[in-house]
C-alpha positions as CSV (number, residue, x, y, z in Angstrom):
1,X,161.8,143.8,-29.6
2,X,165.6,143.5,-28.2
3,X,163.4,144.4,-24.5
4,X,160.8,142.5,-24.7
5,X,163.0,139.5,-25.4
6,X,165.7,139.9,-22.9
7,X,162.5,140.1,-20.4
8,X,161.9,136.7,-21.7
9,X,164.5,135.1,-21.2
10,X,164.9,136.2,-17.9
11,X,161.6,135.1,-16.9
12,X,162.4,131.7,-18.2
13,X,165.8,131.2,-16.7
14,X,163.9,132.4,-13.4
15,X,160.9,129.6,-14.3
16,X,163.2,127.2,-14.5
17,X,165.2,127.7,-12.3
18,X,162.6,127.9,-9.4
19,X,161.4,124.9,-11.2
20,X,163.9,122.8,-10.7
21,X,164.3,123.8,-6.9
22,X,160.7,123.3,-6.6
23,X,160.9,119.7,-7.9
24,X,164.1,118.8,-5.9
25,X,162.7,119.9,-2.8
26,X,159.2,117.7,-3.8
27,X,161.3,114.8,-4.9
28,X,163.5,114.7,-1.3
29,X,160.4,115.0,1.0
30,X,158.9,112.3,-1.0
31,X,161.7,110.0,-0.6
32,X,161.7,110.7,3.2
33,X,158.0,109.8,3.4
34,X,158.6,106.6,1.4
35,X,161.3,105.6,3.3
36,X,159.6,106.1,6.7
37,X,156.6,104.5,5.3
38,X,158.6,101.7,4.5
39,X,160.6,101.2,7.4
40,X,157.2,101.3,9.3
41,X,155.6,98.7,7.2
42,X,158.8,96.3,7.6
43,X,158.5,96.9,11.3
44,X,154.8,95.9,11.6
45,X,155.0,93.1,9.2
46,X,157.6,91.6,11.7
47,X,154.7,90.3,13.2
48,X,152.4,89.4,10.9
49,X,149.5,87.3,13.4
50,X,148.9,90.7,14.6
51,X,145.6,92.1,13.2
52,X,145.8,95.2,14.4
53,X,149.0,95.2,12.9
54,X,148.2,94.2,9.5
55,X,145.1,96.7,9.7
56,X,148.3,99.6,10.6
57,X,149.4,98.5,7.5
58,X,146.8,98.9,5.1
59,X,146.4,102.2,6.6
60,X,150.2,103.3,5.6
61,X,150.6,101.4,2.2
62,X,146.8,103.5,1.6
63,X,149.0,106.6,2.6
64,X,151.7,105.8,0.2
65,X,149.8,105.3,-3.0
66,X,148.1,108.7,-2.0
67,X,151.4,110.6,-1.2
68,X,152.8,108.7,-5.0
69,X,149.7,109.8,-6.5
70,X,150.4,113.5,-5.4
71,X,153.8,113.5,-6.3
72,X,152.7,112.4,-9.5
73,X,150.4,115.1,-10.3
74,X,152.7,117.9,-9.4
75,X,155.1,116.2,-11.9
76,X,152.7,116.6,-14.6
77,X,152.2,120.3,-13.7
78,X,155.6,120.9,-13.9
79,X,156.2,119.2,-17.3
80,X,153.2,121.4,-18.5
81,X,154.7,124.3,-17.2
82,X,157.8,124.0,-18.8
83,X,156.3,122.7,-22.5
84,X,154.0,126.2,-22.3
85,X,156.8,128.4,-21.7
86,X,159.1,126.0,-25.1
87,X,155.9,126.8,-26.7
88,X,155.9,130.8,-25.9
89,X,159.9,130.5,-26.5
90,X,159.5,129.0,-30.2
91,X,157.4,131.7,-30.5
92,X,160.2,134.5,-30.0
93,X,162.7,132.7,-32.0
94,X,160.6,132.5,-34.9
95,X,159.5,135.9,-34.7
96,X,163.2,137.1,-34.2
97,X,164.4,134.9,-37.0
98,X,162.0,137.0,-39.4
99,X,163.5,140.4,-38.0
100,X,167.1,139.1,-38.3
101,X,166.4,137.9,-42.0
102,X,164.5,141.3,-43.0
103,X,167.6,143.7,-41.7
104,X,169.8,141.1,-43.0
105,X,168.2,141.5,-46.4
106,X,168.2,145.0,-45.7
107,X,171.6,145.4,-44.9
108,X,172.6,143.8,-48.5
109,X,170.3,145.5,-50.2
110,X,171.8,148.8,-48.7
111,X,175.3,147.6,-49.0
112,X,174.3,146.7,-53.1
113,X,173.0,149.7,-53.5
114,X,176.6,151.7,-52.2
115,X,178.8,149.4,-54.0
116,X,176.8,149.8,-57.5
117,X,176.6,153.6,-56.9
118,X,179.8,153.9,-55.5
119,X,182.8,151.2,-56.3
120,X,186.0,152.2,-54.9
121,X,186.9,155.1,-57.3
122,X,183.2,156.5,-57.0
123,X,184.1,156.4,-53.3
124,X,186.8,158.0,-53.6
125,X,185.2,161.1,-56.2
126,X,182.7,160.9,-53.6
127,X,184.5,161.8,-50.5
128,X,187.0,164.2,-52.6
129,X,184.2,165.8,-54.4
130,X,183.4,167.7,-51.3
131,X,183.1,171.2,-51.5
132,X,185.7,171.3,-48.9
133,X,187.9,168.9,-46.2
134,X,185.0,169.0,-43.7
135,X,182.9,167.8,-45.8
136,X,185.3,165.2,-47.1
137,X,185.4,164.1,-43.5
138,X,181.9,163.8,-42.8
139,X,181.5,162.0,-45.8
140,X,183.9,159.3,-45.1
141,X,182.7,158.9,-42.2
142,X,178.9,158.4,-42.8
143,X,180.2,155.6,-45.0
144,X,182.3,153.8,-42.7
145,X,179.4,154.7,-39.6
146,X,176.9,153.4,-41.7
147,X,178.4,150.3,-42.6
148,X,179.5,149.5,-39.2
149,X,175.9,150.3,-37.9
150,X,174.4,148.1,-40.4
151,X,177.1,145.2,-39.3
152,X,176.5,145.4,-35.4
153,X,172.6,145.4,-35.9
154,X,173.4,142.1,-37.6
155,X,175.2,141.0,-34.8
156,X,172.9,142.4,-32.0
157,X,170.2,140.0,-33.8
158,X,172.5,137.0,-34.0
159,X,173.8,137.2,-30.0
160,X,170.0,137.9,-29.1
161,X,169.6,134.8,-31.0
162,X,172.5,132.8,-29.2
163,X,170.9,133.2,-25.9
164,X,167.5,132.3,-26.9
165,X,169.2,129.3,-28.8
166,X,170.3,129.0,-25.3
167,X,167.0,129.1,-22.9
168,X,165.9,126.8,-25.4
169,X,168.1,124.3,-24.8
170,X,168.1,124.5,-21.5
171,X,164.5,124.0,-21.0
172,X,164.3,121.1,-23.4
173,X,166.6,119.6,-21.1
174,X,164.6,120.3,-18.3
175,X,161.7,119.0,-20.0
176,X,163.4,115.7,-20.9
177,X,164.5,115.7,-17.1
178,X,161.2,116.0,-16.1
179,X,159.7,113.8,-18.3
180,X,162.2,111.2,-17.1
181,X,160.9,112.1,-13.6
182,X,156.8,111.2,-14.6
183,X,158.5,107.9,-16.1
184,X,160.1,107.2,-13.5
185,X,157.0,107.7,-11.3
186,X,154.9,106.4,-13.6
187,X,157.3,103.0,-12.9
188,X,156.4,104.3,-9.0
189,X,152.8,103.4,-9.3
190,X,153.4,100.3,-11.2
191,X,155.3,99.7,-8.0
192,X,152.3,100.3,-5.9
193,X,149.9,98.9,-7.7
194,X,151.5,96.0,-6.2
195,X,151.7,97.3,-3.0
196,X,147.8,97.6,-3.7
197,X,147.7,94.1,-4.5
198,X,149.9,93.4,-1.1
199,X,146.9,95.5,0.4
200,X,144.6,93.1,-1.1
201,X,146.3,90.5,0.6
202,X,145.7,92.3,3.9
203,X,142.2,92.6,3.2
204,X,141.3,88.7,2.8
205,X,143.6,87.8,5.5
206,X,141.6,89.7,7.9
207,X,138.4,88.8,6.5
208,X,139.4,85.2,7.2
209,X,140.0,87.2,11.0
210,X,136.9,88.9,11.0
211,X,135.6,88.0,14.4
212,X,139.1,88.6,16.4
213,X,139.6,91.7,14.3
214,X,136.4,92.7,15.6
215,X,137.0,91.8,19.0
216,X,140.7,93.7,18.9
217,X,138.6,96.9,17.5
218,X,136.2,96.5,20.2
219,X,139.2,96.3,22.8
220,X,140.8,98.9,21.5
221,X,138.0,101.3,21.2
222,X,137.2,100.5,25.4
223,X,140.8,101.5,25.8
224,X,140.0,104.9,24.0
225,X,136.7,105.4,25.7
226,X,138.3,104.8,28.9
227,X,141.5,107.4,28.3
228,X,139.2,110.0,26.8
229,X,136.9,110.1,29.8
230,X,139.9,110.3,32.0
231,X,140.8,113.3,29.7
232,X,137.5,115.1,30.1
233,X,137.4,114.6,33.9
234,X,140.5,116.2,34.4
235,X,139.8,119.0,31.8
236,X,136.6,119.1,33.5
237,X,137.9,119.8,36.9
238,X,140.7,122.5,36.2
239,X,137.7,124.6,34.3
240,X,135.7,124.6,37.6
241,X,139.0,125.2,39.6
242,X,139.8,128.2,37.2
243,X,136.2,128.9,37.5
244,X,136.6,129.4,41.4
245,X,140.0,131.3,41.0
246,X,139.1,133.4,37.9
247,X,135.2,133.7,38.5
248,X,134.7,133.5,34.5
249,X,134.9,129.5,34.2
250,X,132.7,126.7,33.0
251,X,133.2,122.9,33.3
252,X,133.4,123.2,29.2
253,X,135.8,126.8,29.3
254,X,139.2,127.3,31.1
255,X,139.3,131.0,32.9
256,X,142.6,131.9,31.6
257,X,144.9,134.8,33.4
258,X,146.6,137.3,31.0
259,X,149.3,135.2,30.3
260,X,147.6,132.3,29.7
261,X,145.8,134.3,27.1
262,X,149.0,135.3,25.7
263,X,150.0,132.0,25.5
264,X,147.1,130.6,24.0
265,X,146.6,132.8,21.7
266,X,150.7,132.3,20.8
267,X,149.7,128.4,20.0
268,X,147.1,128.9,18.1
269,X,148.7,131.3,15.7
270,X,151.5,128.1,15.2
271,X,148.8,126.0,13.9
272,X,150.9,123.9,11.0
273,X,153.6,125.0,12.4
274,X,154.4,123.0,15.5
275,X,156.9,120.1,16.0
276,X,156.5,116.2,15.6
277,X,155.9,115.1,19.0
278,X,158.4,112.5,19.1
279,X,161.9,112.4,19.4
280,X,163.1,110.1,16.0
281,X,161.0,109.7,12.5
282,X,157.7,108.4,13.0
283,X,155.0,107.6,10.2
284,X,150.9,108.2,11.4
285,X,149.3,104.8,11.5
286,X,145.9,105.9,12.4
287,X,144.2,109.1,11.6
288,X,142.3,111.7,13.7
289,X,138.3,111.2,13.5
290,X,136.0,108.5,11.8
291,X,138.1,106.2,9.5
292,X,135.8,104.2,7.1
293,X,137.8,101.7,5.3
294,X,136.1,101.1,1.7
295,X,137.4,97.1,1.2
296,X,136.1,96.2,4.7
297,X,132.4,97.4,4.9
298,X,132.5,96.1,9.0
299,X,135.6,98.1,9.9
300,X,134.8,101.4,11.4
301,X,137.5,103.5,13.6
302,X,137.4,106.8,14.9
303,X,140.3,107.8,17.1
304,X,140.2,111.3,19.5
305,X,143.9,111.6,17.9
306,X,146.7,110.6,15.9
307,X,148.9,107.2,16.6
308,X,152.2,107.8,15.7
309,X,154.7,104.2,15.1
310,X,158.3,105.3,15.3
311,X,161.3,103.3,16.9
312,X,162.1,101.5,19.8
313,X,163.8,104.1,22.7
314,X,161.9,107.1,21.1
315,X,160.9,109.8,23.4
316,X,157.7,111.9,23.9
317,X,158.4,115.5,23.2
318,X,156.8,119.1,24.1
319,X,155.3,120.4,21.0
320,X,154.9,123.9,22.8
321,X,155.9,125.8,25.9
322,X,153.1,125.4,28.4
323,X,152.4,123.5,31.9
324,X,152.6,120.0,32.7
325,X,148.9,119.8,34.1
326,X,148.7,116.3,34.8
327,X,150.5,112.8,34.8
328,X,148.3,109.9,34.9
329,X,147.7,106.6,33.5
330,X,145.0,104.2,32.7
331,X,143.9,100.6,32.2
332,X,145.9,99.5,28.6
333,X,147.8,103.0,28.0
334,X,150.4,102.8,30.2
335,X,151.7,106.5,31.1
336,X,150.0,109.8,29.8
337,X,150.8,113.1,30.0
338,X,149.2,116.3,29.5
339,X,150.1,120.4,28.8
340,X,148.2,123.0,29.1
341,X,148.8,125.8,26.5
342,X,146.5,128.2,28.1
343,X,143.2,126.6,26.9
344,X,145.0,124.4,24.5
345,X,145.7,121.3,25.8
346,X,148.4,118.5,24.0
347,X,148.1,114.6,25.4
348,X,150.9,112.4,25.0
349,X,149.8,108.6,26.0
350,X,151.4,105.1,26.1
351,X,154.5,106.1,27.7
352,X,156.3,103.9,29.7
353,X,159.0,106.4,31.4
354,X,157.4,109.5,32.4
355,X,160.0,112.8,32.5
356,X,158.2,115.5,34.3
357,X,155.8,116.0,37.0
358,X,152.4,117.8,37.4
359,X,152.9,121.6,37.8
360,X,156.4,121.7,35.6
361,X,156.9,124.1,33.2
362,X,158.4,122.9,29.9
363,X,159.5,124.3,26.4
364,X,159.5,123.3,23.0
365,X,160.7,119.7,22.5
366,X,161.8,119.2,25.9
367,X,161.5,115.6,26.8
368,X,158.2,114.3,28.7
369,X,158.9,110.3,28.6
370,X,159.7,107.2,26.9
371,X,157.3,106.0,24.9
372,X,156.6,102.4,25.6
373,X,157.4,99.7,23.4
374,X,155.4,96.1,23.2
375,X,157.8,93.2,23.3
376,X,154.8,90.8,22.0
377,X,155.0,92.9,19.0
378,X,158.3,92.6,18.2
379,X,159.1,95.7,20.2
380,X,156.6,98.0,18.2
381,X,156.8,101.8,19.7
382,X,153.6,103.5,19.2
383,X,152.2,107.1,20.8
384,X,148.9,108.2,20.7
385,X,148.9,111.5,20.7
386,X,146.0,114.1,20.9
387,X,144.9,118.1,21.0
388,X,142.1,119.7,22.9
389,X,140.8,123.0,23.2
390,X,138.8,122.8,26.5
391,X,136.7,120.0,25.9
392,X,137.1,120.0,22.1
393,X,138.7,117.2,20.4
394,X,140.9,118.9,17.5
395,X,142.9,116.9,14.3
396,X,146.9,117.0,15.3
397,X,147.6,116.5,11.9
398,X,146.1,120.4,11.1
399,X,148.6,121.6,13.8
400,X,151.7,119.9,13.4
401,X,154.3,120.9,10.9
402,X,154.6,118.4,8.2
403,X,156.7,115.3,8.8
């Protein structure tokens, strides 16, 4: 019993105690999404005329009632964790105050039993009795061993007792701590439910802009088509140039050398893993592939990659070691720069200071450019960012490391 409880108790010390790490370390990197969230909705709503602004913001507030909604429900799998392992703890007291009260009544009934047979005189006759002084001895002894004995079990029970006593008031307070926690989230979504309602707002705003909404969409969707074809061409033309070299190329497969290879197969074993490719906090305003938006039936996006709003003076970063393959730029995107990573490729675009040329080798998080900010926007920095594998369009957000 004394094992099997001691095992306990350790177990939940160590539950809790990784609990509560675990919900710190969910709790900050909440707070560092809302905050970046936040800061990016302040910075689009400076200008609010903007519709492809206001559509960047019901993106991001749609992001932040998910991310709260998360955070929520691992708040509520916490609390349950800790109210099962009270439960299994209430258990072991209760089953440990029945053994403490049983050797409790047996260590009276014992101690009854040797005072009524024996009082201090019978004690006495009982150890001088003996047949002779060893015996005497061992007598007085098994009557002072056994009493003690009977007093430490006693004790044993009660420390055993204390510490459980113990747990169990430490993981009521981290219950109570945790349910303050879903309160104070469930406040959280009260919170966004008005951001929902500010959302709302969006919605009929734009619906009033329908047809220049439209017409923005439209323009920006030529400026994708346009970048993306530039993409493919040149993706296009260093597969038939490795082609020539390597004799193994298509126009739709690189021919890598051995170290390319290496090198490839390096990136792609970092997929989650690889920086933010910008220099200070950013918050993803547009998602990779077809974006359906469920209050406006009409709007319809789907991006190649990711769009990334951050702050003015931000710079374009490497988010692996590879080769500057091209620099380029085209009709609305200002500057864009490419890296191969073997048959990986990473795009950075709408730079306005470019840092490297074509043919440069670079490292993680080395610098590539300034990324341009709009001064009609109230100096909004965006970078569209993108990541191929020959000429296959992958989802950045399934490679990079989470922001």
């Amino acid at each position: 019993m004394k094992r099997s409880l001691l095992i306990l108790v350790l177990l939940i010390f160590s539950l809790t105690t990784m609990s509560a790490q675990d919900i710190a370390d969910v709790r900050r990197q909440y707070q560092e999404t809302l905050k970046r969230i936040e800061e990016t909705d302040k910075a689009l709503n400076a200008n609010e005329k903007s519709v492809k602004n206001q559509l960047y913001r019901y993106n991001i507030i749609n992001d932040q009632v998910k991310e709260s909604q998360k955070y929520l429900n691992r708040l509520n799998a916490e609390y349950n964790k800790t109210r099962s392992a009270i439960n299994e703890l209430n258990k072991e007291i209760k089953a440990l105050n029945a053994e403490l009260e049983k050797r409790q009544e047996q260590y009276a009934k014992m101690v009854r039993q040797l005072y009524i047979r024996l009082n201090d005189n019978d004690k006495l006759m009982f150890i001088f009795s003996a047949d002779d002084l060893s015996q005497s001895w061992r007598r007085m002894r098994y009557l002072n061993d056994y009493a003690k004995y009977q007093r430490q079990q006693a004790e044993v029970i009660k420390e055993k007792q204390a510490e459980i006593e113990t747990a169990k008031a430490d993981l009521e307070s981290k219950r109570k701590e945790q349910a303050e926690l879903v309160a104070e989230q469930t406040a959280e979504q009260n919170r966004l439910k008005k951001e929902r309602s500010k959302q709302n707002s969006i919605v009929q705003n734009l619906k009033k802009k329908r047809s220049s909404l439209q017409a923005e969409l439209k323009k920006e969707k030529q400026k994708a088509d346009r970048l993306n074809k530039k993409i493919e061409e040149i993706i296009a033309a260093e597969n038939k140039q490795s082609s020539a070299a390597g004799s193994s190329g298509t126009a739709s497969a690189y021919a890598m050398s051995v170290d390319e290879k290496k090198l490839a197969a390096e990136f792609g074993n970092n997929k989650g893993k690889l920086p933010f490719p910008v220099s200070q906090a950013g918050t993803i305003v547009v998602h990779f592939g077809e974006q359906k938006h469920k209050d406006m039936k009409y709007v319809q996006t789907n991006s190649s990659g990711i769009d990334i709003q951050t702050k003015p003076g931000a710079e374009a970063r490497a988010i692996f070691k590879g080769t500057v393959s091209k620099v380029f730029s085209v009709q609305g995107t200002n500057f864009s720069i490419i890296v191969r990573h073997g048959n990986y490729l990473s795009v950075y675009s709408n730079l306005e200071k470019v840092s490297v040329k074509a043919g440069q080798t670079v490292k993680i998080g080395d610098k590539l450019g300034t990324i341009y900010s709009d001064p009609d926007q109230n100096n909004l920095t965006i970078m569209h960012f993108q990541i191929w594998k020959d000429l296959q369009k992958l989802d950045p957000e399934l490679w990079l490391k989470k922001n």
